[in-house]
C-alpha positions as CSV (number, residue, x, y, z in Angstrom):
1,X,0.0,0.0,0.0
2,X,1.7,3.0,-0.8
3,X,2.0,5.8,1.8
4,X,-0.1,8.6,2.4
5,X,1.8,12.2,1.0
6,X,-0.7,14.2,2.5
7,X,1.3,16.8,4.8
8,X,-1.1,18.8,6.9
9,X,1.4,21.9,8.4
10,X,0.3,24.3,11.2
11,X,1.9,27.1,12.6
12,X,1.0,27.3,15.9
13,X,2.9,30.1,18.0
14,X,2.9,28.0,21.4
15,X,6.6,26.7,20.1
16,X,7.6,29.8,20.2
17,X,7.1,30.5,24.0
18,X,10.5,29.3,24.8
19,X,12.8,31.5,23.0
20,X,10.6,34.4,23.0
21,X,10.2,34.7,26.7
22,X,14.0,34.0,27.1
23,X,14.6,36.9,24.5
24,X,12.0,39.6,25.7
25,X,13.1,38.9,29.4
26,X,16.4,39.5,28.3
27,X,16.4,42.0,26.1
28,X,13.7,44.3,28.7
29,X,16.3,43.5,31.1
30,X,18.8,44.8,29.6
31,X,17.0,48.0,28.6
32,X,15.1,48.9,31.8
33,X,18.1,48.0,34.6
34,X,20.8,50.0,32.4
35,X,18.5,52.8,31.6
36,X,17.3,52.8,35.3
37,X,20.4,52.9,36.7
38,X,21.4,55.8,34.3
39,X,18.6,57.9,35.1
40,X,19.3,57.8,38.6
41,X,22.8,58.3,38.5
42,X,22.1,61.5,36.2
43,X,19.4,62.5,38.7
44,X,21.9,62.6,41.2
45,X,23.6,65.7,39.2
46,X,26.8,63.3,38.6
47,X,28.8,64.1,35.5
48,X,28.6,62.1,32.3
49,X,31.6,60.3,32.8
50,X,30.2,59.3,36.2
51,X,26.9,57.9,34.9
52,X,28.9,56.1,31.9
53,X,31.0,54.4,33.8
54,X,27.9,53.5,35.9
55,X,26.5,52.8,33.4
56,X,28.6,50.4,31.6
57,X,29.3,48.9,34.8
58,X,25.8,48.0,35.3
59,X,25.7,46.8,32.2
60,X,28.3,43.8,32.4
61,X,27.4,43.2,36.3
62,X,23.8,42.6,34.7
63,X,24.5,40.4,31.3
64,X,26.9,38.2,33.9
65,X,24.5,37.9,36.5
66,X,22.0,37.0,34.1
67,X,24.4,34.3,32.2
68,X,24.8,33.3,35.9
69,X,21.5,32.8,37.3
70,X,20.5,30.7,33.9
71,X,23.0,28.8,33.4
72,X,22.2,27.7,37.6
73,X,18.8,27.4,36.8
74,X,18.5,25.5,33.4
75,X,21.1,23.5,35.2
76,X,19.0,22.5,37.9
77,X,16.3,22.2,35.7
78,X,18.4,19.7,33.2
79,X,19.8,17.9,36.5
80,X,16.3,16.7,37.9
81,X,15.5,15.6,33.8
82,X,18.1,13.5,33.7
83,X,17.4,12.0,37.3
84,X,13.8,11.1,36.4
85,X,14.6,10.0,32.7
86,X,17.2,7.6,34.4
87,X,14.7,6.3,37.0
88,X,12.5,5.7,34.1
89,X,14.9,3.4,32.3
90,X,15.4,1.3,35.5
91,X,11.9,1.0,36.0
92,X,11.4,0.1,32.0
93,X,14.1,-2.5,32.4
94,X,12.9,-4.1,35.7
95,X,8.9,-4.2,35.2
96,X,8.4,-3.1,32.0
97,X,4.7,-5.4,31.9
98,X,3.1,-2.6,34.7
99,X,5.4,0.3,32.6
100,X,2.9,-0.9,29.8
101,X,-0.6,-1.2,32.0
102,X,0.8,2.4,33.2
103,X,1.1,4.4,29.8
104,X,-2.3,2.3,29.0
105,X,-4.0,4.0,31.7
106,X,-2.7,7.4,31.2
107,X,-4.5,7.1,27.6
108,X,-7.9,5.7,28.9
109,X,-7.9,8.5,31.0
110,X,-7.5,10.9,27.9
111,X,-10.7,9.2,26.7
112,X,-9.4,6.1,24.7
113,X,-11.0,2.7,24.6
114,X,-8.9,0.3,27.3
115,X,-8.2,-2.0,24.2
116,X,-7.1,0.9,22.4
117,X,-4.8,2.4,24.8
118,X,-3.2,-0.9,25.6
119,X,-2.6,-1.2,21.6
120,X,-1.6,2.0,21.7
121,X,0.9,1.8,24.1
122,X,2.0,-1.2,23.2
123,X,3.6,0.2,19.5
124,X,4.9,3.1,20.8
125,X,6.9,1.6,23.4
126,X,8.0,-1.2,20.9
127,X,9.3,2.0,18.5
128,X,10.8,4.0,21.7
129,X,10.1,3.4,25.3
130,X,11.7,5.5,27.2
131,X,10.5,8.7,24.9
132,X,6.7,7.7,25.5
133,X,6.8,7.4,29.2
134,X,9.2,10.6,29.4
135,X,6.7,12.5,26.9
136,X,3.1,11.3,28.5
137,X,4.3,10.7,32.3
138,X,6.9,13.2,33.1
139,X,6.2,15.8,30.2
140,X,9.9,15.2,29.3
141,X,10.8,15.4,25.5
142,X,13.9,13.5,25.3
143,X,15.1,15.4,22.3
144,X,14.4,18.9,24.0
145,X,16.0,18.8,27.2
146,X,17.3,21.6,28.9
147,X,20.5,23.2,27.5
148,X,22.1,25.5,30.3
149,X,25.4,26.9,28.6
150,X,22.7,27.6,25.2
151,X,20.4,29.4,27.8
152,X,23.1,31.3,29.6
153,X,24.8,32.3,26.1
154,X,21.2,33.6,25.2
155,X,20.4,35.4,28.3
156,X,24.0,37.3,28.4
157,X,23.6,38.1,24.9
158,X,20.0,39.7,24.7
159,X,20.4,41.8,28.0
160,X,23.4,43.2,26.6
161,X,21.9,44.0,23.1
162,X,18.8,45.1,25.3
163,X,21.6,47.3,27.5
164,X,23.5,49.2,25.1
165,X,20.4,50.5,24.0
166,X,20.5,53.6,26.5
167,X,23.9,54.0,27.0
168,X,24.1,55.1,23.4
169,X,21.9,57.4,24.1
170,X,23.7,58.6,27.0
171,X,27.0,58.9,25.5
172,X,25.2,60.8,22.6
173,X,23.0,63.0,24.5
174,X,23.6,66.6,26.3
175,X,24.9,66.5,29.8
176,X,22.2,68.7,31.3
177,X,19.0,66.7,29.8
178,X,20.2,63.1,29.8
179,X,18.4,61.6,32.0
180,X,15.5,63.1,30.3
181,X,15.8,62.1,27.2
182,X,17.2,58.4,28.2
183,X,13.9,58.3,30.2
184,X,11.9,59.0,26.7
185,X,14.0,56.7,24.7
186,X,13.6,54.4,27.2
187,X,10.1,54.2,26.7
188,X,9.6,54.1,22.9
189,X,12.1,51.1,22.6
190,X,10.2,49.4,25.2
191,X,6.9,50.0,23.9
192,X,8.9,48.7,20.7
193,X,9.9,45.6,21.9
194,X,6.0,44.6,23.6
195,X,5.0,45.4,20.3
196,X,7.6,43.0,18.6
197,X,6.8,40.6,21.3
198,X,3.1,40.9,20.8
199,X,3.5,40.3,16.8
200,X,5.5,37.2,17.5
201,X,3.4,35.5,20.0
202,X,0.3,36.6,18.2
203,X,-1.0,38.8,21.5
204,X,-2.5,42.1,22.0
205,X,-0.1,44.7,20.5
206,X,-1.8,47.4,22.4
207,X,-1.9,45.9,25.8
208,X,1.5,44.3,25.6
209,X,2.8,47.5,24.6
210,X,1.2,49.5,27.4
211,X,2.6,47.1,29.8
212,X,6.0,47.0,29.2
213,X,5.6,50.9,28.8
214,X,4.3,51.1,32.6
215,X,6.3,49.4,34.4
216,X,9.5,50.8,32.4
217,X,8.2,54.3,33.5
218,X,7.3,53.5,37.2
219,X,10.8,51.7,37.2
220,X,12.9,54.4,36.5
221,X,10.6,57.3,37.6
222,X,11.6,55.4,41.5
223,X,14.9,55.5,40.9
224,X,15.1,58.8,39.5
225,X,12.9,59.9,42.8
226,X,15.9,57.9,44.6
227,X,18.9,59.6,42.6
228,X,17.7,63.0,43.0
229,X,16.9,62.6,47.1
230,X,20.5,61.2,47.2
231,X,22.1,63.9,45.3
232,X,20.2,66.9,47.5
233,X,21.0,65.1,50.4
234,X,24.8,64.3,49.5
């Protein structure tokens, strides 16, 4: 019988939600603490040179910490994977008749027949065992398990890209209005990136947009407020 060549393909944006919420947290990161920090620095009526080197300081403290805290999380996350994918393969080797009455059940109570789950999960552990029970019983996709240096690369890269973003600005703007206008920039590249955010994951654009906007505002409005009570009092 010869094969079917019919090739049904749907783009659904849910794959997406990996990379894009590892790339917009990075990136608005990178934008709002380094723009933040700036602000209130420049608030504080420190020269340029002083909120540059803030600054820039800010910015490598932040893309490090951020490589950091992924690379320990993913790697935690990647840790317990391989810990239950290994437990898995013991069990499958030492009872592998209640491994099959288990991914049976997990199928009947989807809503298959009993006869039909049992034949179900009786091919798909004859073509690959462990990846059924780590797909339909841990949630575990044996060919998508967590990278941590990948996720750590990613994270450093897109706060820093997110980062530089205002200290451009800083180094290009006037001494006496900088923190004004890297407040305003601020803003527009944030409402930029909901927007971009919103396009890819197929949300809102308007509400993501005022979000990001809002909490980029209040962010660096408080630590202007704290810059500027620092400076008087100093």
């Amino acid at each position: 019988m010869a094969r079917s060549s019919f090739a049904h393909k749907e783009d659904h944006r849910t794959s997406r939600i990996g990379w894009l919420r590892a790339a917009v947290l990075g990136a608005n990161d990178g934008i709002l603490s380094t723009a933040s920090l700036v602000v209130g620095v420049a608030a504080a009526h420190s020269p340029k040179s002083s909120v540059l080197i803030a600054g820039v300081a800010g910015l490598a403290a932040g893309a490090m910490s951020m490589a950091a805290g992924e690379y320990v999380s993913v790697s935690s996350q990647a840790d317990t994977e391989r810990a239950d994918l290994a437990r898995e393969r013991k069990e499958l080797e030492e009872d592998n008749e209640n491994e099959h009455k288990e991914l049976a059940a997990i199928y009947v109570g989807r809503g298959l027949e009993p006869e039909l789950a049992k034949e179900v999960a009786v091919q798909l552990m004859k073509h690959d065992a462990l990846g059924a029970h780590a797909q339909e019983e841990l949630g575990i996709s044996v060919n998508f398990t967590a990278r941590p240096v990948q996720a750590a690369l990613a994270s450093a890269a897109t706060f820093t890209s997110g980062g530089a973003m205002p200290l451009l600005i800083a180094l290009a703007a006037p001494g006496t209005k900088l923190a004004g206008i890297v407040f305003a920039v601020t803003l527009v590249c944030l409402a930029g990136l909901g927007t971009l955010a919103a396009l890819a994951g197929g949300a809102p654009i308007a509400r993501a947009a005022a979000r990001v906007t809002f909490w980029g505002a209040l962010a660096m409005g408080v630590t202007a407020a704290v810059g500027a009570l620092f400076g008087t009092i100093v």
